[in-house]
C-alpha positions as CSV (number, residue, x, y, z in Angstrom):
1,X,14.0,0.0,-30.2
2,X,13.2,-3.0,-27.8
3,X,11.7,-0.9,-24.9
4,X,11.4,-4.1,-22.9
5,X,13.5,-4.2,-19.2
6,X,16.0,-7.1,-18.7
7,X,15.1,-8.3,-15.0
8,X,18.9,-9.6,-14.8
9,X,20.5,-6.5,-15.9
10,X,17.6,-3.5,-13.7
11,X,18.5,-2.4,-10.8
12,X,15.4,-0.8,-8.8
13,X,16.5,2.0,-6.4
14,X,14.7,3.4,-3.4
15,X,15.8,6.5,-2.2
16,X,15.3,7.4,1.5
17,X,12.0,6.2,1.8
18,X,12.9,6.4,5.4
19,X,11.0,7.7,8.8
20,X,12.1,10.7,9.1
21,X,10.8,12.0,5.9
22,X,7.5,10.8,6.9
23,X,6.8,11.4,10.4
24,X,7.6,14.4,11.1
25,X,5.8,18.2,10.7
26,X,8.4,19.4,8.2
27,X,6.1,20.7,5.1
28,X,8.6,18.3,3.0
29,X,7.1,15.3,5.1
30,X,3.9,16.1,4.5
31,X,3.7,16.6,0.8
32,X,5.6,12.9,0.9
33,X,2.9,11.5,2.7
34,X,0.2,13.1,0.5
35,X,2.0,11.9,-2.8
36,X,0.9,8.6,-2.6
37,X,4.7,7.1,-3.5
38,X,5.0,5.2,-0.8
39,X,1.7,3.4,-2.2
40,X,2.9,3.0,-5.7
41,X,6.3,2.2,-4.7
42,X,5.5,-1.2,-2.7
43,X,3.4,-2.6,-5.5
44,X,6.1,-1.9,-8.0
45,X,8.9,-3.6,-5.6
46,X,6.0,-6.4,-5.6
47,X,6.4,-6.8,-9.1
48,X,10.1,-6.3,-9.5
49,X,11.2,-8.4,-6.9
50,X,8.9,-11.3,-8.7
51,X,10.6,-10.5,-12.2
52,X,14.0,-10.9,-10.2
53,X,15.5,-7.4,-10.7
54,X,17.9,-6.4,-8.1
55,X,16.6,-4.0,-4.9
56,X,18.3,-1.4,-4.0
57,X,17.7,0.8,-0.8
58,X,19.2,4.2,-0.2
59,X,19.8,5.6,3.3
60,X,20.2,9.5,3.8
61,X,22.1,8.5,7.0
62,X,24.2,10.5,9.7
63,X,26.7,9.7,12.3
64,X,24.6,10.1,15.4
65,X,27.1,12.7,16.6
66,X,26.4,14.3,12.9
67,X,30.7,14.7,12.9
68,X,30.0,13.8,9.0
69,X,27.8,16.5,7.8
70,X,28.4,20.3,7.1
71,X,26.0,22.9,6.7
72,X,27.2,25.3,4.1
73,X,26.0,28.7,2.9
74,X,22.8,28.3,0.1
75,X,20.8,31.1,-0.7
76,X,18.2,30.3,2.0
77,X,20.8,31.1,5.0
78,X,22.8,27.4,5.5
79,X,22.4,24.2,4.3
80,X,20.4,21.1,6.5
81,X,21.9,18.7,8.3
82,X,18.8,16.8,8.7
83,X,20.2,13.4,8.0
84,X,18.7,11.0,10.6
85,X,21.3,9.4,12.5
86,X,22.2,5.4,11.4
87,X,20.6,3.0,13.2
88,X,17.9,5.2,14.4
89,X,14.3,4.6,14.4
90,X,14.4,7.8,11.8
91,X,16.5,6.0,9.9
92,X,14.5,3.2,9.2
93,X,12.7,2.3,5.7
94,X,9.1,3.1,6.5
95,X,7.3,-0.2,6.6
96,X,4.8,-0.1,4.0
97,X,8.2,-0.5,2.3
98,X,10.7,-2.4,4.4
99,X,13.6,-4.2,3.0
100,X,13.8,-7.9,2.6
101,X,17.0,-9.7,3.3
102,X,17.9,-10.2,-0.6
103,X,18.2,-6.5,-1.0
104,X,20.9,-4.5,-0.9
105,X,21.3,-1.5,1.7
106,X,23.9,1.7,0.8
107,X,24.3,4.3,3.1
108,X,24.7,8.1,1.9
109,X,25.9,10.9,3.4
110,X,25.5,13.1,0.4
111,X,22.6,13.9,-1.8
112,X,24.0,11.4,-4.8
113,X,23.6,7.9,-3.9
114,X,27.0,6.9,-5.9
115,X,28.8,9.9,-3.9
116,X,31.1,8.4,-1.3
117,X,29.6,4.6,-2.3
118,X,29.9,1.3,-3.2
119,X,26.9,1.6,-5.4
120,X,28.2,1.8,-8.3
121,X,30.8,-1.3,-7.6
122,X,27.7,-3.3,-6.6
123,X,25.8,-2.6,-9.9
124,X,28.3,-3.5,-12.3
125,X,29.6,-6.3,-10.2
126,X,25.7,-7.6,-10.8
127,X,25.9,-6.3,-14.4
128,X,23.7,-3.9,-14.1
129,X,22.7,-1.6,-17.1
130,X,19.0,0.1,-16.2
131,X,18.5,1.7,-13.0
132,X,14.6,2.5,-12.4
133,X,14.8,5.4,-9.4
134,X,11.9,6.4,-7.0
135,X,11.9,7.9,-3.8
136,X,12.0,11.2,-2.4
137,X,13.3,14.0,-3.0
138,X,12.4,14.3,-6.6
139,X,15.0,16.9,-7.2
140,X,17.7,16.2,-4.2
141,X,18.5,12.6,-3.7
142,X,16.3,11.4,-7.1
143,X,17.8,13.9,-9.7
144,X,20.9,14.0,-7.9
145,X,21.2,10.0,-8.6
146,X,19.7,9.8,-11.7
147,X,22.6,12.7,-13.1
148,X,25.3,10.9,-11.7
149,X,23.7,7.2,-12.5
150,X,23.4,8.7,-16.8
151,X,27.1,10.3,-16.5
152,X,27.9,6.5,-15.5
153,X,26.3,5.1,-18.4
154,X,23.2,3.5,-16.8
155,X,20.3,3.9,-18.4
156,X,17.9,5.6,-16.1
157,X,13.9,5.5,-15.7
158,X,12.4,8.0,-13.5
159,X,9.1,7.2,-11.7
160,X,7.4,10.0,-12.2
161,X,4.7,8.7,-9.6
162,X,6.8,7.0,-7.8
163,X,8.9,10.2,-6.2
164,X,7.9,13.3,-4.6
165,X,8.4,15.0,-1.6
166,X,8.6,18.6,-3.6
167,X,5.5,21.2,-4.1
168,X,3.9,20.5,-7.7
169,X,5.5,23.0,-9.8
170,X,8.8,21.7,-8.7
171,X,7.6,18.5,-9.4
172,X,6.0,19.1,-13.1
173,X,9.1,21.2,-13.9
174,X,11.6,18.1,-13.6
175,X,9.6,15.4,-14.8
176,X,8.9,17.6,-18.3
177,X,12.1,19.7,-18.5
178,X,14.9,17.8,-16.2
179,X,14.3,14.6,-16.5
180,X,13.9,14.2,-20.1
181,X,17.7,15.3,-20.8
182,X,18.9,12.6,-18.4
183,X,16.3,9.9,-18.3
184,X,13.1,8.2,-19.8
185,X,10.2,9.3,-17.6
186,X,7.3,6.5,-16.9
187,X,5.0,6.2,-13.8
188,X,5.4,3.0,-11.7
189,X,2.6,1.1,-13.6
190,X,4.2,1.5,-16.8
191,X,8.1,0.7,-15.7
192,X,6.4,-2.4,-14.0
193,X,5.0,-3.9,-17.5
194,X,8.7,-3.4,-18.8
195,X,9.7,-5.9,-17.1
196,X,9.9,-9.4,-18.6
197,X,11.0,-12.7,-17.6
């Protein structure tokens, strides 16, 4: 099997790499910022932008009056509404990773990118076949992409390095037992020499 990556036909997708998720005291922002993704991430984008493979930012995003969200009952007590609002400065891609004006920007509401989206209209408009997915939270907004992205028929690559935001056992659990059911698991380095010109 030709494990090479077709620049023309990847899509690279960064999932709410946004303020919020790093600046505040929530535990969650924390473990981001120890991850070392946001690190990773920017020299892969480096790399993929150069190859020519399509950018894709995800934005967890809110009405700022939060009239689109619910909080529903989980086992923990109720679900978050913890969205940051659109167009706020929590809502903004951190800048070790900002967007540049070739890329594309979709807004989510939902954990699943393609939920409530034009994402998927965008990637097959651009013929997109391989989706390479990093970003936080490995198993919100990541595994919830990458499920609905392989029920879609893209072929998905998981950066296994390249997400986070979860404590280690969570983490470890979905690259080895999750992930492998839905996608091909590879750190950033590794999905980088994929790519060909």
């Amino acid at each position: 099997m030709d494990t090479a990556l077709d620049p023309r036909r990847t899509a690279l997708l960064v999932i709410d790499m946004q303020r919020n998720a790093f600046e505040s005291d929530d535990p969650r922002a924390r473990l981001v910022r120890e991850s070392g993704i946001a690190e990773r991430l920017a020299e892969l984008l480096s790399k993929a932008r150069a190859a020519g493979v399509l950018i894709v930012y995800v934005y967890a995003t809110s009405a700022p009056d939060g009239s689109d969200q619910v909080a529903l009952p989980i086992q923990g007590g109720m679900s978050g509404r913890g969205r940051p609002a659109e167009g706020s400065r929590d809502w903004e891609v951190i800048d070790q990773l900002r967007p540049e004006p070739s890329d594309y920007r979709v807004i989510k509401r939902r954990r699943n990118a393609f939920l409530g989206t034009d994402l998927d209209l965008l990637l097959r408009a651009r013929g997109i076949t391989t989706l390479i997915v990093g970003g936080q939270r490995t198993t919100i907004g990541v595994e919830g992409t990458v499920r609905d992205g392989f029920d879609r028929d893209y072929a998905c690559i998981v950066l296994s390095d390249g997400c986070g935001g979860v404590p280690a056992d969570e983490q470890e659990w979905a690259m080895q037992r999750v992930f492998p059911g839905i996608a091909r698991v590879m750190t950033c380095a590794e999905a980088a020499a994929l790519l060909r010109k």
